[in-house]
C-alpha positions as CSV (number, residue, x, y, z in Angstrom):
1,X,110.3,107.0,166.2
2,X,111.4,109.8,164.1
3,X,107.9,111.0,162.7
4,X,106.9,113.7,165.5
5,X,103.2,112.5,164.4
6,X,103.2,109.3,165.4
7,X,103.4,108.6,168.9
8,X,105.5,105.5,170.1
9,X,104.9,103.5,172.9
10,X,107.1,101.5,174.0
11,X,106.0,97.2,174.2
12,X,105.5,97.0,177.8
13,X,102.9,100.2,178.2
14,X,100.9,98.8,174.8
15,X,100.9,95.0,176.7
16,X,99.1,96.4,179.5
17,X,95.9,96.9,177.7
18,X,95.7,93.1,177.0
19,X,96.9,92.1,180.7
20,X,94.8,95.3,182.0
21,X,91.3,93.1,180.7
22,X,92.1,90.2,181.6
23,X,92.7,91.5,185.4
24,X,89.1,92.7,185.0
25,X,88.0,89.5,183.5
26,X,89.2,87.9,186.5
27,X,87.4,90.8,189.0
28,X,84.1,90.2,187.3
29,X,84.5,86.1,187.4
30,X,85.8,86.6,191.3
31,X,82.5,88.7,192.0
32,X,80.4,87.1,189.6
33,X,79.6,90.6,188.2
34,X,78.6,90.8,184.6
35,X,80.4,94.7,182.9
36,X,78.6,96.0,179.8
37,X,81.3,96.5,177.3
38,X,81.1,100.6,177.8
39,X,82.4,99.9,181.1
40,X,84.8,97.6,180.4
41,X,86.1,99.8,177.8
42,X,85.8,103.0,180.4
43,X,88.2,100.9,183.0
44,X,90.3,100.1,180.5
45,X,91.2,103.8,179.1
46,X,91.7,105.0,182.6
47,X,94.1,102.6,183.4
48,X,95.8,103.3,180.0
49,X,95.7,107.2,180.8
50,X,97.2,106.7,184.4
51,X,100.0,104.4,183.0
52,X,100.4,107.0,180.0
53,X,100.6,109.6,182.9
54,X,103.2,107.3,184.5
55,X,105.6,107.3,181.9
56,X,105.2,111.0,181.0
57,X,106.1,111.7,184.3
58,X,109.0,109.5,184.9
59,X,110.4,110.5,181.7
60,X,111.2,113.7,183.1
61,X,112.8,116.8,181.3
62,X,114.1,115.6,177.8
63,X,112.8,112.0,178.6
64,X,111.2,109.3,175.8
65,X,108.2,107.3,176.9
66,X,109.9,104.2,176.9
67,X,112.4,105.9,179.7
68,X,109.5,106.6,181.4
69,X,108.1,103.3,180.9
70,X,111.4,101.7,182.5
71,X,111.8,103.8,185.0
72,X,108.2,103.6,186.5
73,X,108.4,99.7,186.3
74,X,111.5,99.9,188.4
75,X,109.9,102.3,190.7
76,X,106.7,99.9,190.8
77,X,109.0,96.8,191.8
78,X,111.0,98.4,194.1
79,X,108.0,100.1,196.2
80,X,106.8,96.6,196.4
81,X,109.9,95.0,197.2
82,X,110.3,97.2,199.9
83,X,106.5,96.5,201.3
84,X,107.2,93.4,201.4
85,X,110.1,93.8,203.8
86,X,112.8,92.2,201.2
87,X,114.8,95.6,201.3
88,X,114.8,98.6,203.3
Protein backbone atom coordinates (compact mmCIF):
# COMPACT_ATOMS: atom_id res chain seq x y z
CA UNK A 1 0.00 0.00 0.00
CA UNK A 2 2.87 2.28 0.20
CA UNK A 3 4.02 2.21 -3.51
CA UNK A 4 1.92 5.29 -5.00
CA UNK A 5 2.25 3.12 -8.37
CA UNK A 6 0.45 0.44 -7.49
CA UNK A 7 -3.08 0.74 -6.91
CA UNK A 8 -4.75 -1.32 -4.07
CA UNK A 9 -8.02 -2.56 -4.05
CA UNK A 10 -9.33 -3.67 -1.29
CA UNK A 11 -10.73 -7.89 -1.28
CA UNK A 12 -14.31 -7.14 -1.54
CA UNK A 13 -14.18 -4.66 -4.76
CA UNK A 14 -11.55 -7.31 -6.57
CA UNK A 15 -14.38 -10.33 -5.56
CA UNK A 16 -16.92 -8.59 -7.45
CA UNK A 17 -15.47 -9.36 -10.80
CA UNK A 18 -15.76 -13.17 -10.18
CA UNK A 19 -19.46 -12.78 -8.50
CA UNK A 20 -20.15 -9.88 -11.23
CA UNK A 21 -19.83 -13.08 -14.21
CA UNK A 22 -21.42 -15.35 -12.65
CA UNK A 23 -24.66 -12.96 -12.09
CA UNK A 24 -24.40 -12.73 -15.89
CA UNK A 25 -23.90 -16.42 -16.32
CA UNK A 26 -27.03 -16.80 -14.54
CA UNK A 27 -28.90 -13.83 -16.88
CA UNK A 28 -27.84 -15.53 -20.00
CA UNK A 29 -28.96 -19.21 -18.65
CA UNK A 30 -32.37 -17.43 -17.23
CA UNK A 31 -32.89 -15.92 -20.89
CA UNK A 32 -31.30 -18.54 -22.68
CA UNK A 33 -29.22 -15.85 -24.37
CA UNK A 34 -25.77 -16.86 -25.64
CA UNK A 35 -22.99 -13.32 -24.95
CA UNK A 36 -19.90 -13.31 -27.25
CA UNK A 37 -17.02 -13.03 -24.82
CA UNK A 38 -16.44 -9.05 -26.00
CA UNK A 39 -19.71 -8.55 -24.40
CA UNK A 40 -19.24 -10.36 -21.59
CA UNK A 41 -16.05 -8.76 -21.03
CA UNK A 42 -17.80 -5.08 -21.91
CA UNK A 43 -20.53 -5.83 -18.86
CA UNK A 44 -18.06 -6.77 -16.81
CA UNK A 45 -15.64 -3.59 -16.97
CA UNK A 46 -18.63 -1.29 -16.49
CA UNK A 47 -19.66 -2.84 -13.61
CA UNK A 48 -16.04 -2.77 -12.33
CA UNK A 49 -15.85 1.04 -13.33
CA UNK A 50 -19.20 1.92 -11.50
CA UNK A 51 -18.07 0.02 -8.33
CA UNK A 52 -14.51 1.67 -8.71
CA UNK A 53 -16.56 5.01 -9.01
CA UNK A 54 -18.36 3.83 -5.78
CA UNK A 55 -15.59 3.62 -3.69
CA UNK A 56 -13.82 6.79 -4.98
CA UNK A 57 -16.72 8.58 -4.07
CA UNK A 58 -17.42 7.22 -0.67
CA UNK A 59 -13.94 7.58 0.19
CA UNK A 60 -14.41 11.15 0.24
CA UNK A 61 -11.63 13.93 0.91
CA UNK A 62 -8.43 12.13 2.32
CA UNK A 63 -10.28 8.64 1.97
CA UNK A 64 -8.53 5.03 0.92
CA UNK A 65 -10.49 2.80 -1.50
CA UNK A 66 -11.03 0.25 0.96
CA UNK A 67 -12.98 3.20 3.09
CA UNK A 68 -14.79 3.65 0.21
CA UNK A 69 -15.38 0.14 -0.29
CA UNK A 70 -16.89 -0.20 3.34
CA UNK A 71 -18.68 2.59 3.41
CA UNK A 72 -20.62 1.99 0.07
CA UNK A 73 -21.42 -1.66 1.15
CA UNK A 74 -22.92 -0.24 4.27
CA UNK A 75 -24.79 2.34 2.23
CA UNK A 76 -25.83 -0.55 -0.21
CA UNK A 77 -27.32 -2.66 2.82
CA UNK A 78 -28.87 -0.17 4.54
CA UNK A 79 -30.83 1.35 1.34
CA UNK A 80 -32.08 -2.09 1.03
CA UNK A 81 -32.81 -2.74 4.47
CA UNK A 82 -34.86 0.19 4.44
CA UNK A 83 -36.80 -0.87 1.02
CA UNK A 84 -37.61 -3.66 2.48
CA UNK A 85 -39.49 -1.94 5.34
CA UNK A 86 -37.04 -3.61 8.17
CA UNK A 87 -36.00 0.08 9.27
CA UNK A 88 -37.11 3.44 8.68
Amino acid sequence: RSDPTVIYLPGKAANAGGVGVSGLEMSQNAQRLTWEPHEVDEKLQKMMGDIYALMEKYAGEGGTLEDGANRAGFIKVATAMKELGWVK
